[in-house]
C-alpha positions, -999 to +999 in steps of 0.1 A: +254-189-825+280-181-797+269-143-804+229-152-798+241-173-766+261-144-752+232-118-758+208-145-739+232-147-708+233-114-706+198-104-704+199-131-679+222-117-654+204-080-660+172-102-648+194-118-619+217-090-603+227-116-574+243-149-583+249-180-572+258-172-532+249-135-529+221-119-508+193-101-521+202-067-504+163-057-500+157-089-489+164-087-453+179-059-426+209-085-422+213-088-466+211-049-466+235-039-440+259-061-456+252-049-486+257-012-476+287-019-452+303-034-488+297-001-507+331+020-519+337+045-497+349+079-513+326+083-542+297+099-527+275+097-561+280+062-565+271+052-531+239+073-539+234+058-567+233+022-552+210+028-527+188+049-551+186+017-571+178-005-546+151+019-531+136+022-566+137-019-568+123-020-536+093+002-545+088-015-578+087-052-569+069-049-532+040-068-530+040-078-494+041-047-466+061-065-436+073-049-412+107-065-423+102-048-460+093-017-439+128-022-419+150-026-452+132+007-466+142+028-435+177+015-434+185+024-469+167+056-462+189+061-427+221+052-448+217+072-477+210+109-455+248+113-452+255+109-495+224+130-501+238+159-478+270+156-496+250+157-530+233+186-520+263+206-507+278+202-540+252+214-558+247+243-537+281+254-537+288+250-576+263+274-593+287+274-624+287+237-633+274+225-672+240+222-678+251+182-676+266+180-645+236+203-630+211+177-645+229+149-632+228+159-596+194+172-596+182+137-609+206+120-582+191+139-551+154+147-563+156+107-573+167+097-537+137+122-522+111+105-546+121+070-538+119+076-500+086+094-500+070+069-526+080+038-503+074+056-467+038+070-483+027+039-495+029+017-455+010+049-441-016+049-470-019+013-468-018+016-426-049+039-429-069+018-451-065-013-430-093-025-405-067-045-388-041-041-367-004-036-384+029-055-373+045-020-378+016+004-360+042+017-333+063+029-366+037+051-385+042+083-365+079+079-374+076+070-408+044+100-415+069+127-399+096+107-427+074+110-455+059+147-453+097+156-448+104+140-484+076+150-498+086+188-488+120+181-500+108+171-534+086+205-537+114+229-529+139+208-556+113+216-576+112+251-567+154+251-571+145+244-607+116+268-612+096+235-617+057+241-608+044+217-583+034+182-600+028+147-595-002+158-570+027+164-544+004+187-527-024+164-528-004+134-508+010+156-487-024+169-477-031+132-468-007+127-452-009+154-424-046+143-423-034+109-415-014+125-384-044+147-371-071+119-374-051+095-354-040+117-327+001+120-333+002+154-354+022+170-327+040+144-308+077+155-311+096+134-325+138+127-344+134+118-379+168+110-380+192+098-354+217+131-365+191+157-365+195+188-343+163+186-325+127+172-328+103+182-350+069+168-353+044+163-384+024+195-380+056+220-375+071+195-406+042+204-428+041+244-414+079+244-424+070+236-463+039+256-461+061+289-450+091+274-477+059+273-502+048+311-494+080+327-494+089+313-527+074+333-558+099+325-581+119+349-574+146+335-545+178+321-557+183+283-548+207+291-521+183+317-510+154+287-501+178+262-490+187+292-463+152+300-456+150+260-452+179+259-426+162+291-407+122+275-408+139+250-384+147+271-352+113+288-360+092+265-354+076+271-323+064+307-337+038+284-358+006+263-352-025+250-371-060+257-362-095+246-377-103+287-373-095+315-387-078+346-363-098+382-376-072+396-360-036+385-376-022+380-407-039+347-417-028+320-439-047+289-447-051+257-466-074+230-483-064+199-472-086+188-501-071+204-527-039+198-550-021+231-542-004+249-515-012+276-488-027+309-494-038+339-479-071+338-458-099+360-477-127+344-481-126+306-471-151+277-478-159+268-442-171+234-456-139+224-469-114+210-448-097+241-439-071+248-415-050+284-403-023+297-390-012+329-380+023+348-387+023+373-360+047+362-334+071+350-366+073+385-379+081+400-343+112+375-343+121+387-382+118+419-370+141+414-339+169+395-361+166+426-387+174+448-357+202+430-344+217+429-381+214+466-380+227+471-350+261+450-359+254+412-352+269+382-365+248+360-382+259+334-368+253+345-337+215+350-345+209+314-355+216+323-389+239+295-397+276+307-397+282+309-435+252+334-438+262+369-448+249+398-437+238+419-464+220+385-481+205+379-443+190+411-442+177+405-476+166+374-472+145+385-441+130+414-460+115+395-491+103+370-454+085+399-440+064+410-471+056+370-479+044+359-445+027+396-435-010+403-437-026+410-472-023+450-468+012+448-458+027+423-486+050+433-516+028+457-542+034+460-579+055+489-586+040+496-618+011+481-637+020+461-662+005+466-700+001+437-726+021+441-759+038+422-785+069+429-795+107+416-804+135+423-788+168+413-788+186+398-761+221+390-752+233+374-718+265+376-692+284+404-689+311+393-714+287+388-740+270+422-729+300+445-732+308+427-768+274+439-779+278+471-764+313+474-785+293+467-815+268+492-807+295+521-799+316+515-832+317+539-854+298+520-890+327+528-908+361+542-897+386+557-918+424+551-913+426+586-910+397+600-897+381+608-860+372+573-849+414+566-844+424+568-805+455+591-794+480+565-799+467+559-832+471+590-842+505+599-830+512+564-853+501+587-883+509+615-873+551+595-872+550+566-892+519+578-916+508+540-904+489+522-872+524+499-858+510+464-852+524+471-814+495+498-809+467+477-828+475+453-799+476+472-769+446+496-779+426+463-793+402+461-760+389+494-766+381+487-804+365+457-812+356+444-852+320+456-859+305+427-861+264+436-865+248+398-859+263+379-828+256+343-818+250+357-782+221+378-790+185+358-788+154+369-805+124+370-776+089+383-780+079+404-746+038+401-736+041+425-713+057+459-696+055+485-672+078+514-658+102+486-643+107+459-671+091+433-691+071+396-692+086+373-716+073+336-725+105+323-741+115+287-754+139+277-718+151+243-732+189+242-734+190+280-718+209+265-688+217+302-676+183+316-674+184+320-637+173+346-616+195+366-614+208+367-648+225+395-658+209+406-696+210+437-721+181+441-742+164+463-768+138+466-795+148+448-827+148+480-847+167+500-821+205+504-818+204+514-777+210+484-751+192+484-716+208+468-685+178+446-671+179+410-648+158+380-644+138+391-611+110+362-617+113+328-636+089+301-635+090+268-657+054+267-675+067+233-690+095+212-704+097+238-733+093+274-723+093+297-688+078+327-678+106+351-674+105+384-652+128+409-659+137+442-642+154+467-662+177+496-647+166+531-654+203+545-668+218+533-701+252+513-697+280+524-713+314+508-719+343+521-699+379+506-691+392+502-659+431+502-651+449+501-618+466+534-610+506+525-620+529+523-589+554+548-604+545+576-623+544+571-660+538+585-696+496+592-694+475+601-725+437+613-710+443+604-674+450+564-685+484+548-682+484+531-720+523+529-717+521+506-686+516+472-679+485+469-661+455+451-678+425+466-687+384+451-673+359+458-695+328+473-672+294+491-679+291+525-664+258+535-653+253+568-647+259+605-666+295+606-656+294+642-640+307+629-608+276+636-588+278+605-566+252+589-579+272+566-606+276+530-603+295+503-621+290+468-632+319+447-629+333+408-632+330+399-589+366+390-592+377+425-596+360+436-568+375+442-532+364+476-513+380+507-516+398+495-547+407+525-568+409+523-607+418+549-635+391+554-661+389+557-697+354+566-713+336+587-691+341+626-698+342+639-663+357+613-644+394+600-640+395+580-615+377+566-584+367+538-556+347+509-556+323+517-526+297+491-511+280+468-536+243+472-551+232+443-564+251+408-576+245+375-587+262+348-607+296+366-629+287+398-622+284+428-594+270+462-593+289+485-570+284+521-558+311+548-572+329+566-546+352+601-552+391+590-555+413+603-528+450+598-531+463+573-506+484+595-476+471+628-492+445+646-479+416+670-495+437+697-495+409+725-508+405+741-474+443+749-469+449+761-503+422+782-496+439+799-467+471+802-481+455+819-510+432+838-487 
């Protein structure tokens, strides 16, 4: 009895948050300032939390549209801009964090955005239906420029996660800018936000997700858009709506009546409501910035936010100038692509790539005796008529047990190639590290050789599976070791200290190994620092070398040009040998 009385109370209180004494926090501004000033300071996710909650209670059990309920909803907004930066930042910065953790945050700040658009959408939709005049009419230009922000916000967290445009964000988003241009304030400038850097007004706000919208093709990392976000803001002024089309510029344009985003201009329905913009004066400012990278120029000092870089810059603007150029000028296929249907096998990270590769370069079977022993091995037989346990130790990176099926290899089925790579439609559920970016070797099921290749493309088709991209590189890897020369000379068997102390990195060597300049190597990012010079072991011609200036990199891995060795504090000293022998 005292059990069923308990269970009563409780669902109770769940039905009455507030007791006896306490104020409703959504039920007034005074209640929710209060309420917020009352929050735990230091735990930025829990703050969020709350006011998440409160916005979604808000939302759910609003039935009259004050302009006091429209007050409480833009204080929790104003209030919860501070935790949601910090939410985002953390994401941002953390692309190693569990799938968990990921999902957690995602939910937390795509949540937050949701709420805020759902409650700011719903006063201006109910604000454009009304005959009468509003209590909170001097607030709708505010609260438009509010919503189209949050609704943008939710379509490029969708994009973070490869996640298709849904919940006909386009379509309200459409409405809304309508909204703006039918009663007159679509380009008054305005602050959203007390703390924002300058004003913006609900045309350049809905230009700003149009451009986010055509640059993104799935294949832009998510610190990639939210740079391309931070940039769209000091740009601006480059960009402006028109109800016709330019013949003369590169011409983008949307249907306000339809639930998708902007597109090139070919051939539009005039009778739709259409409206254009051009790009030129945008790409004569990409050009200038890719100049001034060139020429030596912070980033920073270009308006491209301090902790910009400027090789990614200078990609970044690139990929810009092929998305938002006219339709002769944009990014072409390198290769057609041919359907097929066939298996492969596929094994991810470079850990799990060089294990593979291990497997693949083991001899099937290896006698005690035979060719497949290395040189300290044999001097062990050659002694002791024995392998020491010391030597199985030291030489146990190079030789790894065959093992010929692997937990980290994945059976996918490719639907398409070309010259460049392949188109995969592959079962994405718990594959939290299909990125792009993704470093991946692959081959046919019934072949033993491994191909180097990378997620160039990914898009999420639904909860299930994604359409996958993938560029593979033209040379085969192979697995070499990498030592640090020894700081005093010591006993060397084939160029490789195997007596010293300095631990070997497994890497994959791309290349034919004649020392032609043209090899690269794929390494873990942690052993990379320019100039660094390592000894070799596994390519035929080559002993040791330099890292020179990176190729490509994402997430655990980097591909870096090789560079000739030079001894430090010795010179090439070819031409004077010459003479002397001369």
């Amino acid at each position: 009895m005292n059990s069923l009385a308990a269970k009563f109370a409780s669902g109770i209180a769940r039905l009455t948050p507030f007791g006896k004494g306490d104020e409703d926090p959504i039920g007034s501004v005074k209640a929710a300032t209060r309420w917020i000033a009352a929050l735990p300071i230091g735990d930025a996710f829990k703050c969020q939390q709350s006011i998440l909650g409160e916005l979604k209670r808000l939302n759910e059990n609003s039935s009259h549209f004050t302009k006091d309920r429209l007050a409480v909803l833009m204080l929790l907004d104003e209030k919860a801009q501070d935790l949601q930066d910090t939410l985002v930042r953390q994401y941002l910065r953390n692309p190693r964090m569990s799938r968990s953790v990921e999902s957690q945050l995602w939910h937390a700040v795509y949540g937050l955005y949701w709420e805020s658009a759902r409650g700011y959408y719903t006063f201006v939709q109910l604000f454009s239906t009304r005959s009468e005049k509003s209590t909170y009419e001097s607030l709708i230009p505010l609260i438009t420029l509010r919503a189209i922000r949050a609704f943008g916000h939710l379509l490029k967290w969708r994009s973070i996660r490869y996640l298709p445009a849904g919940e006909k964000l386009w379509l309200r988003l459409h409405n809304l800018y309508r909204i703006a241009e039918s009663e007159g304030f679509n380009r008054q400038p305005m602050l959203a936000y007390a703390d924002d850097s300058g004003a913006c007004s609900c045309e350049s706000a809905y230009l700003h997700i149009s451009m986010v919208s055509l640059a993104n093709s799935g294949t832009l990392y998510p610190k990639q858009l939210d740079l391309l976000d931070q940039w769209l803001r000091s740009w601006q002024m480059h960009l402006q709506l028109d109800r016709r089309m330019s013949p003369d510029a590169p011409s983008f344009v949307v249907d306000l009546s339809a639930d998708h985003g902007p597109r090139r201009a070919r051939k539009p329905d005039l009778n739709k409501p259409m409206r254009f913009w051009t790009t030129s004066a945008l790409l004569l400012k990409l050009d200038e910035l890719s100049a001034a990278l060139h020429a030596g120029s912070a980033p920073g000092q270009l308006g491209l936010t301090e902790n910009a870089r400027t090789a990614e810059s200078l990609d970044l603007l690139k990929h810009l100038q092929l998305s938002w150029s006219s339709l002769t000028s944009r990014e072409q296929r390198r290769a057609p692509r041919e359907n097929m249907k066939r298996m492969f096998d596929v094994a991810h990270g470079h850990s799990a790539i060089i294990s593979q590769l291990k497997v693949a370069e083991a001899p099937t079977q290896v006698s005690p005796y035979g060719s497949g022993l290395s040189y300290n091995e044999a001097d062990d037989v050659q002694v002791y008529g024995f392998i020491t346990e010391r030597t199985r130790e030291r030489v146990s990176q190079m030789q790894a047990p065959v093992i010929r099926s692997s937990p980290d290899v994945e059976s996918w089925v490719m639907h398409d190639e070309s010259e460049c790579g392949f188109g995969a439609i592959v079962e994405s559920r718990d594959k939290d590290w299909l990125r792009v970016g993704a470093l991946i070797c692959l081959k046919p099921h019934e072949s033993h050789q491994w191909q180097l290749g990378i997620v160039r493309r990914l898009s999420r088709v639904n909860d299930d599976s994604s359409s996958v991209g993938i560029e593979t590189l033209a040379e085969p890897p192979s697995l070499v070791m990498l030592y640090d020369p020894p700081a005093v000379s010591t006993y060397t068997v084939d160029g490789v200290d195997l007596n010293g102390t300095s631990q070997a990195h497994a890497s994959l060597w791309l290349g034919n190994g004649n020392g032609n300049g043209q090899e690269s190597v794929v390494i873990d990012p942690v052993n990379f620092i320019p100039g660094r010079a390592f000894q070799i072991h596994g390519v035929s011609e080559i002993r040791k070398f330099s890292l020179g200036k990176p190729i490509d990199r994402s997430e655990g891995w980097i591909r870096v040009a090789v560079e000739p060795y030079v001894e430090p504090g010795k010179p090439d000293l070819e031409p004077s040998t010459a003479a002397v022998g001369n």
